[in-house]
N, C-alpha and C positions, 0 to 999 in steps of 0.2 A: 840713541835717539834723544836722551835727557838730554846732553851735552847740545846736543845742534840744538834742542828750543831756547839755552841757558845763553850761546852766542847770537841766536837770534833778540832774544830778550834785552841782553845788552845791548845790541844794536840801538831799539828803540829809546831804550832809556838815554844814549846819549845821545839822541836826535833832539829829545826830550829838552834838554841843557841848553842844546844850540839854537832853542828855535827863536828867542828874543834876536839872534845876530842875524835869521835866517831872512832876506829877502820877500817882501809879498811875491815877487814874480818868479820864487822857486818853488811854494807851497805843491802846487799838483806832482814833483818828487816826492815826496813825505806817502802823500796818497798810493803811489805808485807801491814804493815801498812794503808799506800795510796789506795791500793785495798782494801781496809777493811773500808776505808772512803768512798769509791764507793761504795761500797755493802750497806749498814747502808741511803747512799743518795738514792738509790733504794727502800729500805724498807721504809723508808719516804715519798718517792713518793706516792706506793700504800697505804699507811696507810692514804692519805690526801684521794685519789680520794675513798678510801669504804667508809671513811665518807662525801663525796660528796654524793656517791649513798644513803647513810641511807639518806641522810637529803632529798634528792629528793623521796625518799619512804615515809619517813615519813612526807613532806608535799602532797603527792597523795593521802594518809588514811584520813590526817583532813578535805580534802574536803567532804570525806563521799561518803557512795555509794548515790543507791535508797532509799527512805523511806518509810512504810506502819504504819501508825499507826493509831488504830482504839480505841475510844472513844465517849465522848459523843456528839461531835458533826458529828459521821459517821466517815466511813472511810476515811482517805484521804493519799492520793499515792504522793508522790512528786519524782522527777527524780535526778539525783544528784545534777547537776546545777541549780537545782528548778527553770529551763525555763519551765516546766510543772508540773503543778497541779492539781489533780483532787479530789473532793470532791462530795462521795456518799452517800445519806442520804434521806431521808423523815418524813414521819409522815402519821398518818390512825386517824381517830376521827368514835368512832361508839356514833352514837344518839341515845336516845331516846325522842319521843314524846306523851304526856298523856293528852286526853283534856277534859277537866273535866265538861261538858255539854252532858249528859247523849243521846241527843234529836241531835247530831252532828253525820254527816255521815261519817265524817272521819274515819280513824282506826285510832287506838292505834298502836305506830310502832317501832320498834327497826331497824336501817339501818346503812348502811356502807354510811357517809355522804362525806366522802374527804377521799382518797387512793392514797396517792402523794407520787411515788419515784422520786428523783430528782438527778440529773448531772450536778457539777457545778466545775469550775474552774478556772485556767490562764494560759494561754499560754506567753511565752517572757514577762511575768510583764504586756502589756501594753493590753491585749486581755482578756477579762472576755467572759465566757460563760457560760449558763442555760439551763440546758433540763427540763422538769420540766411536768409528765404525771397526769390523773386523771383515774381512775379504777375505781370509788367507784359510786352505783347505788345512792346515794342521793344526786349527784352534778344537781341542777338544773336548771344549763345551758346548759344542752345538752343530759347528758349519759341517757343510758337507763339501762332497769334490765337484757337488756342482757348482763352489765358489758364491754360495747363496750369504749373502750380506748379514751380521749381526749386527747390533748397536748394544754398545758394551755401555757407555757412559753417554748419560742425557742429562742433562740437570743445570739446573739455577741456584746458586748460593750467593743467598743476601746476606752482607757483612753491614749491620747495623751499629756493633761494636764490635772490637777487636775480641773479647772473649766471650761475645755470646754473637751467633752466627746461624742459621737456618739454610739448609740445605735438602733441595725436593727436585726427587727425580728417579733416574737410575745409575748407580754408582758402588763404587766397591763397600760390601759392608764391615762396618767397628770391628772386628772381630780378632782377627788372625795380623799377627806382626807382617811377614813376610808376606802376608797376601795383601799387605796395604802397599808395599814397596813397586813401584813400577817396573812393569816386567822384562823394559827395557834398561832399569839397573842392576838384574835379577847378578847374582854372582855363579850362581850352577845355569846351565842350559834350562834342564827344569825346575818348580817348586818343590819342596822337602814333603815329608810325610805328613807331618804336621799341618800342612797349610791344606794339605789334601780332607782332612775333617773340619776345615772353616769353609763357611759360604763364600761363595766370590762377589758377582757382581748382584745386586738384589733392587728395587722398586720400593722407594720407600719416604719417610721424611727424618729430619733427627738436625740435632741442635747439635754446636759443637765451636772449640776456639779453633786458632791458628793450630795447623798438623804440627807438631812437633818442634814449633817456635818458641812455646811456652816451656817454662819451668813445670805446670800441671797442664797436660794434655787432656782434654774428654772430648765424649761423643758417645750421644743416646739419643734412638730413634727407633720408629715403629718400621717396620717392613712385610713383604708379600712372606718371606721366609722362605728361603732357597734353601735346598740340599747340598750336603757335602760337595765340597766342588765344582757346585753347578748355581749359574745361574738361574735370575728371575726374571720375569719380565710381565707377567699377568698368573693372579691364581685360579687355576682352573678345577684344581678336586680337591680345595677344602674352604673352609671359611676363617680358620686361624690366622692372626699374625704374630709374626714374631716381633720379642722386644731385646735389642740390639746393643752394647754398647762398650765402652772402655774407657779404663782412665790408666795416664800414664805419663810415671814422673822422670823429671830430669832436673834434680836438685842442684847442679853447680852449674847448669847452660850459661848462666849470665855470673859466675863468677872468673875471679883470674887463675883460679885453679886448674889449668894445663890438662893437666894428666886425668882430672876427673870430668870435666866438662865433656865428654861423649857418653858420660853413663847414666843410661835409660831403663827403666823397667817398668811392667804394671802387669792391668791384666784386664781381657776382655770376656767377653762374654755374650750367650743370647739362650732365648728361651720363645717355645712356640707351638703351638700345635701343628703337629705335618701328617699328613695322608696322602697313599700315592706310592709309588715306585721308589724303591731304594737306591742309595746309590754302589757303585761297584770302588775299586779301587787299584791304584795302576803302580807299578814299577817306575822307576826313575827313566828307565828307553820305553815307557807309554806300553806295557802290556797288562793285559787285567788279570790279579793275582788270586784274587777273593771276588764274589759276587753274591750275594743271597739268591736262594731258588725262588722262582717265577711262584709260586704260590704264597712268598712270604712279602705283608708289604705295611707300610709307616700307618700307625694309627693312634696316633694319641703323642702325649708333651715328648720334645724333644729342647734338653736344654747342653750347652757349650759353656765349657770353664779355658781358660785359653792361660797360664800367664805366662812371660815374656820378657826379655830382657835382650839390650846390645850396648858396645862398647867401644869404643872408637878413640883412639890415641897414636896420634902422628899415622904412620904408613897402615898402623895394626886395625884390627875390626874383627869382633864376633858377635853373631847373632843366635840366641837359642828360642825353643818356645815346646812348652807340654801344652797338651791340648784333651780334656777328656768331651766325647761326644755318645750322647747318650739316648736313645730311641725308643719308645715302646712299639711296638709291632705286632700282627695279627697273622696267623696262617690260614687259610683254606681248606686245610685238611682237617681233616676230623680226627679228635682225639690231641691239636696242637692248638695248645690253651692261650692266649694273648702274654704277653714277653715284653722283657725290658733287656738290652743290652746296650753294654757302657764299651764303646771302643776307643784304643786311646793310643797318641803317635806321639813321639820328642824327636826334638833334630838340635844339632847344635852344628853350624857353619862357621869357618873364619877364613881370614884372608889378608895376606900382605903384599905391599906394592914395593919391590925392588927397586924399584926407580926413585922412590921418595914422595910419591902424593900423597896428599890428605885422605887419608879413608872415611868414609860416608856411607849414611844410609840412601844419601840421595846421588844424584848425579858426580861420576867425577871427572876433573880435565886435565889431561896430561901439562905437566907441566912445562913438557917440550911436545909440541904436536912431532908428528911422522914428516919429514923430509931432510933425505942424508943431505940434500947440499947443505942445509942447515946447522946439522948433527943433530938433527931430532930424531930420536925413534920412539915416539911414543911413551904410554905407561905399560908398562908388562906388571901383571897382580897373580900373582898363586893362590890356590886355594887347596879349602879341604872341609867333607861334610862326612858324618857321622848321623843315621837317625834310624828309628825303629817304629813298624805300624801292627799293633797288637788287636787281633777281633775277642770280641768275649766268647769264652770257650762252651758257654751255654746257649749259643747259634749252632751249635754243630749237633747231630747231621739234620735236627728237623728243620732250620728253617735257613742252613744254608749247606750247600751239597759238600763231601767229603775231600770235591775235586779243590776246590778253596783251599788258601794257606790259610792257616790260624795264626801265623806272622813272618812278618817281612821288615829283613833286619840290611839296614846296605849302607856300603861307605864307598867315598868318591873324594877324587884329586882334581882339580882344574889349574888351567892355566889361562889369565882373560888378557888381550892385547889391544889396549884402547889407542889406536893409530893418531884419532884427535877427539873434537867434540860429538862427530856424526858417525863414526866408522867403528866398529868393536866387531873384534873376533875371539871365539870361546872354545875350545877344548875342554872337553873332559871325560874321565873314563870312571866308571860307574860298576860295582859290584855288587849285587842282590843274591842274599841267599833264605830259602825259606824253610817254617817250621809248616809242616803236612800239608796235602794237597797232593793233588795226583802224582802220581810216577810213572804214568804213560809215556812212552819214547817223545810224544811230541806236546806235550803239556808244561806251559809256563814252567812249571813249581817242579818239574822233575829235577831241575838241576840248577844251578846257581845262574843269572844272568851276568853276563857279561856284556858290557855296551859302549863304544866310543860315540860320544856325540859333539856335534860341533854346530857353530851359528857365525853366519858372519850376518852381522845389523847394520842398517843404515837408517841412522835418526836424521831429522832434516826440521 
């Protein structure tokens, strides 16, 4: 547009030159002229301001509208200014379990074991939030077969900073290694012994950084204080709470040191006062080994020493963790004086991927998904766990019955076959054998368990 006003301009100027030669009876040309330079500056005006409007059109398009894009990791919805995020997705795991002691009153079972749709997102960048249900009749924390709905995870977590973070609601507690890992990366069918004397999910508030991003990991926070292996969700027979928390290092995460950048340890912990109903404890195929007698029950501080450690280099990965869990407690009976006992479980799991994946605490993804036209078959991972759960031997017989093992000691092989990002299937065969407890023909603890179990999962 500069160039046309710069030949227009010229024009004039050497009109300018000619006008001594110019005739009186041509003058109203010149005039003409002049309005003709107006008009031509007119059209240049608007020809500036539509391409103002384009360009203002066309940077309102590149922001973009709404988003919905749905794959494999769920659906997730984002708003234009992605101040809102939402991400819809779950996973369902159906079990099977086969015990292979003919003389076992068990059944043989086929169950809907975790039925998790979940709701998660962020609001303004700095707000995470999780819904997070249980449907599924073989959650054995709570549900029953009339398929009556838990809510496992409910919570808001405001990331104000990167290493100082607020998190309130209901969520898994600091405690227990393996019980923080999602049970959808679980590498056995069930959780070890060890995780069975940490709290699971608990109602509470607690400050904390990024999970396991950092170099120094923590997390400390107050809670309603759940029971061994059992959730919380309101306290109804005491006024305690528990004080929750862990720290846990991983010295080379951000170095180039290869071979040691998966090596993590620390240690958690919690301390509380509980009253109320004790908890019982289960076998690797879900049966109960140990239980305290109905007249013995929680009454006073209960505190958790937990520590912990894993290790992850190329295909390789092991996980251990001791755990001591400690109780005072009250009988009913007369003549059964109030008590403290310290019970205490170690597990140490590993596992390698023949195929060549990355081992992780968190999610893994084959590096060839499952389709022979392909020549993919997936990741195939082995494994193998080792763990012992010890009660203190000064529970016996007042304030827990004779029928109880005093310990349960079992070791287990897996084979896990991760097809792609949504599909896993798990094998494993499971061996339990115990120290005392009944010997009745048809009693858990008469005789060694033996158990095949299996999961096929669909994450979505």
């Amino acid at each position: 547009m500069k160039i046309n006003r710069l030949i227009v301009a010229a024009v004039v100027i050497g009109a300018q030159f000619y006008t001594p030669y110019i005739r009186a009876a041509e003058t109203p040309n010149i005039d003409a002229l002049l309005q003709r330079i107006d008009e031509l500056e007119q059209k240049v005006k608007v020809l500036e301001r539509n391409r103002e409007v384009d360009q203002e059109i066309s940077t309102e398009k590149s922001k973009g509208g709404p988003s919905v894009v749905l794959g494999s990791n769920g659906l997730v919805v984002r708003s234009a200014d992605t101040n809102f995020v939402m991400n819809i997705h779950g996973y369902a795991q159906t079990d099977g379990r086969f015990y292979l002691n003919d003389r076992n009153t068990v059944n043989d079972t086929f169950l809907l074991r975790r039925v998790r749709p979940i709701i998660e997102g962020t609001v303004y960048e700095k707000f995470d939030y999780r819904l997070m249900l249980d449907i599924a009749t073989g959650n054995v924390t709570g549900s029953s077969a009339a398929n009556n709905a838990l809510i496992d995870d409910a919570y808001v977590n405001a990331k104000f900073f990167k290493q100082f973070q607020v998190q309130v609601g209901k969520y898994k507690s600091p405690v227990g290694l393996e019980r923080l890992k999602s049970t959808a990366d679980l590498i056995f069918v069930e959780t070890g012994f060890a995780t069975q004397l940490t709290p699971n999910y608990d109602t509470g508030v607690e400050i904390h950084n990024d999970l396991f991003n950092s170099p120094i990991n923590y997390a400390i926070g107050i809670f309603n204080g759940a029971a061994d292996a059992a959730s919380d969700d309101l306290d109804t027979v005491d006024q305690g709470k528990d004080i929750a928390g862990r720290i846990f290092a991983q010295p080379f995460l951000n170095t180039d040191k290869e071979a040691l950048r998966g090596l993590g340890f620390g240690v958690g912990g919690s301390m509380g006062r509980h009253q109320g109903t004790l908890p019982s404890y289960r076998t690797p195929g879900q049966q109960t080994f140990f239980s305290y007698a109905t007249t013995t029950t929680a009454d006073g501080t209960q505190y958790r020493i937990d520590p912990q450690f894993y290790y992850y280099w190329g295909p390789f990965g092991i996980l251990g963790e001791y755990i001591l869990s400690s109780q005072k407690v009250r009988s009913s009976v007369a003549g059964n004086r109030p008590a403290r006992f310290d019970n205490t479980a170690w597990q140490v799991e590993a596992s390698y991927f023949i195929t060549g994946e990355q081992n992780s605490f968190k999610t893994i993804s084959p590096l060839h998904p499952f389709g022979p036209a392909n020549g993919g078959w997936g990741a195939l991972e082995i494994a193998a766990r080792v763990e012992q759960l010890s009660l203190d031997k000064d529970a016996f017989p007042n304030y827990a019955p004779a029928t109880s093992a005093k310990e349960a000691t079992s070791w287990g092989v897996g084979v896990n076959w991760y097809l792609n990002r949504n599909v896993k299937v798990n094998l494993d065969y499971e061996q339990t054998s115990f120290r005392g407890g009944s010997k009745a023909k048809t009693a858990v603890t008469a005789r060694p368990e033996s158990v095949i179990l299996s999961r096929v999962q669909f994450a979505f």
